[in-house]
C-alpha positions in Angstrom: 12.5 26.6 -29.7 13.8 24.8 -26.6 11.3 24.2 -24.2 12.9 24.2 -20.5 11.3 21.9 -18.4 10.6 24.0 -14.6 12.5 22.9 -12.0 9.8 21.8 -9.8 8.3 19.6 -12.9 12.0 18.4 -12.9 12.0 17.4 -9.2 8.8 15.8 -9.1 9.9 13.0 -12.8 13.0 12.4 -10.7 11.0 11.8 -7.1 8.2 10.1 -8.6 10.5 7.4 -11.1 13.1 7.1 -7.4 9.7 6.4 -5.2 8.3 3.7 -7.7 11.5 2.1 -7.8 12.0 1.6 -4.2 8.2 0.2 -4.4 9.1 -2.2 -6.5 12.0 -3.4 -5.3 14.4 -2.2 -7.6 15.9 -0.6 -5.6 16.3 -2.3 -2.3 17.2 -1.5 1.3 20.3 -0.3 2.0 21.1 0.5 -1.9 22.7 3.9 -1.7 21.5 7.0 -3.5 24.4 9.5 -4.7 23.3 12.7 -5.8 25.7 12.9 -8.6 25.6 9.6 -10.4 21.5 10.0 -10.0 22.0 13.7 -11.5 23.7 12.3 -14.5 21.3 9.3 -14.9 18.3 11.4 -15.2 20.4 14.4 -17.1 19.2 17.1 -14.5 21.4 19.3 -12.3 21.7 17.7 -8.6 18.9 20.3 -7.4 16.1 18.5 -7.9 17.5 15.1 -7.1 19.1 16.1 -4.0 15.0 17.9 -3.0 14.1 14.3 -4.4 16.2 12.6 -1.8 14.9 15.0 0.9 10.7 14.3 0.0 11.8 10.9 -0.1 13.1 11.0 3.6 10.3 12.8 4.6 8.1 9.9 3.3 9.7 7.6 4.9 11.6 5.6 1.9 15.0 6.4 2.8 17.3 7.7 5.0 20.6 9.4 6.3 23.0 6.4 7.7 25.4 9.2 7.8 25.6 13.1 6.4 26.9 11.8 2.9 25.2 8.6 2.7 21.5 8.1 1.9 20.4 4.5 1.9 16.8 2.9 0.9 15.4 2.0 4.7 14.5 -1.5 5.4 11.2 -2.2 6.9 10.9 -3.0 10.2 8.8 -4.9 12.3 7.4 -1.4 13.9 7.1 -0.2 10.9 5.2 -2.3 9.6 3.1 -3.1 12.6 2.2 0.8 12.8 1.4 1.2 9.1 -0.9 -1.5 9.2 -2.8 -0.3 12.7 -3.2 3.1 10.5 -4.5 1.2 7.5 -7.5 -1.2 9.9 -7.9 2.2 11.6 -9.0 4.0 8.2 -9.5 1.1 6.0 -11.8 -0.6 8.0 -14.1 3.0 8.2 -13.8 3.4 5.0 -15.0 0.6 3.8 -18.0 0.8 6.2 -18.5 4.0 4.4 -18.3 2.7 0.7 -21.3 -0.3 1.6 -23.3 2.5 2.6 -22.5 4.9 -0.6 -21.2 2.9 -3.6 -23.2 2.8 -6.9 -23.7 0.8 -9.6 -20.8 2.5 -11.5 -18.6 2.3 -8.4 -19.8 -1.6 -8.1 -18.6 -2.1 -11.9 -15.5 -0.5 -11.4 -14.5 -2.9 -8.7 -15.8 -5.7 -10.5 -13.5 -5.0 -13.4 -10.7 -4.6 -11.4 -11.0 -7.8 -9.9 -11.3 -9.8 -13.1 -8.6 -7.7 -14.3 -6.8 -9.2 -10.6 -7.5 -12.6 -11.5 -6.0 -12.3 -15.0 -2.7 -11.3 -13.3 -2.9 -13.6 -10.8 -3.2 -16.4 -12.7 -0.5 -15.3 -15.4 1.2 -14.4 -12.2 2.5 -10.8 -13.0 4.0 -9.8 -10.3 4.4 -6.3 -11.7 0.6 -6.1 -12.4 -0.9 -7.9 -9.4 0.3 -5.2 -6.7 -0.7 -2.3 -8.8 -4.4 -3.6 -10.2 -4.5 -4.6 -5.8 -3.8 -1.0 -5.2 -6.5 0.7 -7.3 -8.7 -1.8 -5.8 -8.5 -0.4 -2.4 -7.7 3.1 -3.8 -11.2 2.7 -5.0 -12.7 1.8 -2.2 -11.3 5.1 -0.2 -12.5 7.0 -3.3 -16.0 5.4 -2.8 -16.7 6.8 1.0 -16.9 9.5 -0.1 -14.8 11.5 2.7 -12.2 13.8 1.1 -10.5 13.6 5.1 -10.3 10.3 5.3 -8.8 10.5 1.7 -6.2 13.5 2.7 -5.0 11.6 6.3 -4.5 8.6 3.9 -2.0 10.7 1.6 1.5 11.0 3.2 1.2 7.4 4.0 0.0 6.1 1.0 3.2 5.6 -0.8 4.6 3.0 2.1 1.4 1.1 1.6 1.8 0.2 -1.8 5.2 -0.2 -0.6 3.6 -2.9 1.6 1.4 -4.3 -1.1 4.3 -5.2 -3.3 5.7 -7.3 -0.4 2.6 -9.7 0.3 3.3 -12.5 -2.3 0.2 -14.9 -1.5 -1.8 -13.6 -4.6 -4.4 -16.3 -4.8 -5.5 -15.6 -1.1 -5.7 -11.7 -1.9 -7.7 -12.1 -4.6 -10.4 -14.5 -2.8 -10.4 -11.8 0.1 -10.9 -8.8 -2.4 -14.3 -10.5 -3.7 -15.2 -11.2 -0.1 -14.9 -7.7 0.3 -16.4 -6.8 -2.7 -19.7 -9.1 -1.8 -19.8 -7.1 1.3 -19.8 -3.9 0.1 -22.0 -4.6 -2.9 -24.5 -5.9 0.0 -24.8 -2.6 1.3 -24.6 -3.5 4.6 -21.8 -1.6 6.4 -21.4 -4.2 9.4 -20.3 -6.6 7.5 -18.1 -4.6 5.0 -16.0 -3.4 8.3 -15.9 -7.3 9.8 -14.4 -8.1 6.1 -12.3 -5.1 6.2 -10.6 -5.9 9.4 -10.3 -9.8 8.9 -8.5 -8.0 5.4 -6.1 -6.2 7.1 -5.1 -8.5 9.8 -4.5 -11.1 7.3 -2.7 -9.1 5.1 -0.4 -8.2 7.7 0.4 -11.7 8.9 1.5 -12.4 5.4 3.3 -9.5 4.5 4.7 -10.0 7.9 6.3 -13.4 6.9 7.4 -12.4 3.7 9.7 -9.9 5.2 10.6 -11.3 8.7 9.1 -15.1 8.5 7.0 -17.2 11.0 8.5 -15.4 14.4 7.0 -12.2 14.0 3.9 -13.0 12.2 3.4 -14.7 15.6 4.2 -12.0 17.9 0.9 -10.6 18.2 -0.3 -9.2 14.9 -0.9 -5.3 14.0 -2.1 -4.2 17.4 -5.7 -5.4 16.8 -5.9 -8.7 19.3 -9.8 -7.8 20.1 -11.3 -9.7 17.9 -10.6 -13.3 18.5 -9.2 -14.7 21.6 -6.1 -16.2 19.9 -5.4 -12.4 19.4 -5.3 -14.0 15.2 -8.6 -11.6 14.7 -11.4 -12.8 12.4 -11.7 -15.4 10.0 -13.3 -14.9 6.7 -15.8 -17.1 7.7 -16.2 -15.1 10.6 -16.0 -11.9 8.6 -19.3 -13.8 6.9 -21.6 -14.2 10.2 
C-alpha cells in the first residue's frame, strides 16, 4: 500500500530543505526560485512549493523583484544592523537569565558543545562550525528558562543562523563562546550580560565585514554605542571586570 505523504508534511520537506539552503549559501542572493523547475526537483505538485516560496518571504529569505520572479534577498546593512540590535536586546537577557538558572547538566551540555566547536574549528568545517555555534546559543535561550523570550526569538531565528554562517573568524568565536561560558558557569548574571553584549557587538562588526567590508563595520555598530566611548562597545577584557 502507497502511503501519500499530506500536503502540509509535503510543504514543510520542501520549505525546510529551500530555508537551509539559502542558510548555507547554496543558494545565494538574487538566485531565482521557479515554482516549476523546484516542483519537478523535489517530485511534488507546485502547491506546496509555491506556499514554500510564500513562508519563505514572510521570513524574510526571499522576495518578489517582480510578480513572476522570486529571488534569494541579499542582506543589507539595515538588515543586518536591526537583526543584531534584536539579538543584544534578547541575547544579552537571556544570558543574564541562564547564569542565574543553568545546572550542572546544562553546564555539560555547553561544555561539550564547545569541545565539539573546537574540533571543527581546527579541522575548519565550515559546514559544522556555524551549526555546533548555533546550538550553542540555542542552548543558552533554552537555559533561561523563559518560554517568551524563547517564542519572540522564533520568526527571527532562521535569519540568525543565516547570520551565523556569514561570520568567518572561527577562532575568535570560539574564544568568545568559552568566555561566555566561564561567565555563565560563574553564576553571576552581571557578568554573563557584559559578555553577552561584548558577544554580539563583536559578532556584528565581523559579520559586518564579511558582507560589506571595513566601511560599514565602521559606521557605528548595531545601534549599541553606550558602552564605550568609541561607540566600539566592550572589550572582552572589559566584559571580564
Amino acid at each position: 500500500m502507497t502511503t501519500v505523504e499530506p500536503l502540509g508534511a509535503v510543504r514543510e520537506r520542501v520549505l525546510a530543505t529551500l530555508r537551509q539552503k539559502i542558510i548555507t549559501g547554496r543558494l545565494r542572493p538574487g538566485d531565482r526560485l521557479v515554482e516549476r523547475e523546484l516542483a519537478d526537483r523535489f517530485g511534488v505538485s507546485r502547491v506546496p512549493v509555491r506556499e514554500a516560496i510564500r513562508a519563505l518571504v514572510a521570513e524574510g529569505f526571499v522576495h518578489f523583484e517582480t510578480p513572476r520572479r522570486t529571488v534569494v534577498r541579499p542582506l543589507t546593512p539595515t538588515d543586518v544592523k536591526e537583526l543584531f540590535e534584536l539579538r543584544e536586546a534578547l541575547e544579552v537577557y537571556a544570558t543574564g537569565l541562564a547564569a542565574q538558572r543553568a545546572t550542572r547538566a546544562d553546564l555539560a551540555e555547553l561544555e561539550e558543545l564547545l569541545d565539539r566547536a573546537e574540533i571543527a574549528t581546527r579541522a575548519q568545517d565550515a559546514e559544522a562550525i556555524p551549526e555546533i555555534n548555533t546550538r550553542f546559543h540555542d542552548r543558552i535561550l533554552t537555559m533561561a528558562g523563559n518560554g517568551l523570550l524563547i517564542s519572540v526569538m522564533e520568526p527571527v531565528a532562521g535569519r540568525v543562523r543565516w547570520l551565523t554562517h556569514q561570520n568567518e573568524e572561527w577562532p575568535q568565536l570560539l574564544i568568545e563562546h568559552r568566555e561566555l561560558y566561564a561567565a555563565i558557569a560563574s553564576g553571576d548574571p552581571e557578568r554573563a550580560r557584559a559578555h553577552a553584549l561584548a558577544h554580539v557587538q563583536a559578532n556584528y562588526r565581523s559579520t559586518v565585514r564579511q558582507l560589506f567590508g571595513d566601511t560599514e563595520a565602521g559606521s557605528g555598530g548595531s545601534g549599541t554605542n553606550d558602552s564605550g566611548s568609541d561607540g566600539s562597545g566592550p572589550t572582552s577584557e572589559q566584559a571580564r571586570r
